[in-house]
BASEMAR-977156 format. One line per 5 residues: their letters; for each residue x, y negated, z negated of C-alpha. Coordinates in steps of 0.05 Angstrom, whole numbers, plus 32768, in hexadecimal, padded with zeros to 4 digits. Layout:
// BASEMAR-977156
A	X,Y,Z; ...
// end
This chain:
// BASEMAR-977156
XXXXX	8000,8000,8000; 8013,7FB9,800A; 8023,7F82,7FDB; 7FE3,7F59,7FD2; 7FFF,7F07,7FC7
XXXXX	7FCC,7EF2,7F8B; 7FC4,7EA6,7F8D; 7FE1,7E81,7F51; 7FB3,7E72,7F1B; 7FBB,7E29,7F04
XXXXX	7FAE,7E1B,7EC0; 7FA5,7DCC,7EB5; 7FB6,7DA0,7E84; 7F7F,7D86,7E61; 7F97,7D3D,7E6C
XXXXX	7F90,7D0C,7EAB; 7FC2,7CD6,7EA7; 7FC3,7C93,7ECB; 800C,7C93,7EED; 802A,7CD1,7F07
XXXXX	8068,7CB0,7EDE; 8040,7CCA,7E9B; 802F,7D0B,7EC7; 807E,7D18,7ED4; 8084,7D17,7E81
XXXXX	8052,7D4B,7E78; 8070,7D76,7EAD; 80B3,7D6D,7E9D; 80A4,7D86,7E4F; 8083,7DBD,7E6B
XXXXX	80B7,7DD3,7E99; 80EC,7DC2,7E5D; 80C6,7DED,7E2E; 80CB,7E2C,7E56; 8115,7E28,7E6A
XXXXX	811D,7E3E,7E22; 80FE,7E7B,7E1C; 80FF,7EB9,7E41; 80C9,7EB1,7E6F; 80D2,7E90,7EBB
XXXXX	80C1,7E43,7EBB; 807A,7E3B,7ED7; 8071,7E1A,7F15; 8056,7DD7,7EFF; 8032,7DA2,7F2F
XXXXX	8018,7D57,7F26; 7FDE,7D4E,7F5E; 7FB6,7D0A,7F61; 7F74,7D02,7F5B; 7F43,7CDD,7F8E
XXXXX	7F39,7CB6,7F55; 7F82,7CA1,7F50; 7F8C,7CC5,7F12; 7FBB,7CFF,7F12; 7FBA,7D44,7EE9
XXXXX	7FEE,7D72,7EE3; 7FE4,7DC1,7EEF; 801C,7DF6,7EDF; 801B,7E4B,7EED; 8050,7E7D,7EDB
XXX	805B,7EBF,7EF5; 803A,7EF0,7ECC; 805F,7F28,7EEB
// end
């Protein structure tokens, strides 16, 4: 059997933020606070919102 690709599932932080500057902190602590465990960083993405807000979603690898 083939490998079947599952899509990412994002899990977003409960916060919108008004700059993607404020966005950037929240995704850098994230990815900062996995480099020191065991686990693989997630994969961590700031996407605006039409209404010019922007929220910040991360996944990891569960495998």
């Amino acid at each position: 059997m083939g490998h079947i690709y599952q899509k990412p599932r994002w899990i977003y932080w409960k916060q919108t933020f008004r700059s993607k500057f404020q966005a950037g902190c929240v995704k850098a602590k994230l990815e900062d606070n996995w480099s020191g465990g065991y686990e693989l960083a997630p994969c961590v993405e700031i996407r605006r919102l039409k209404s010019d807000k922007y929220i910040v979603r991360y996944t990891y690898d569960e495998a």
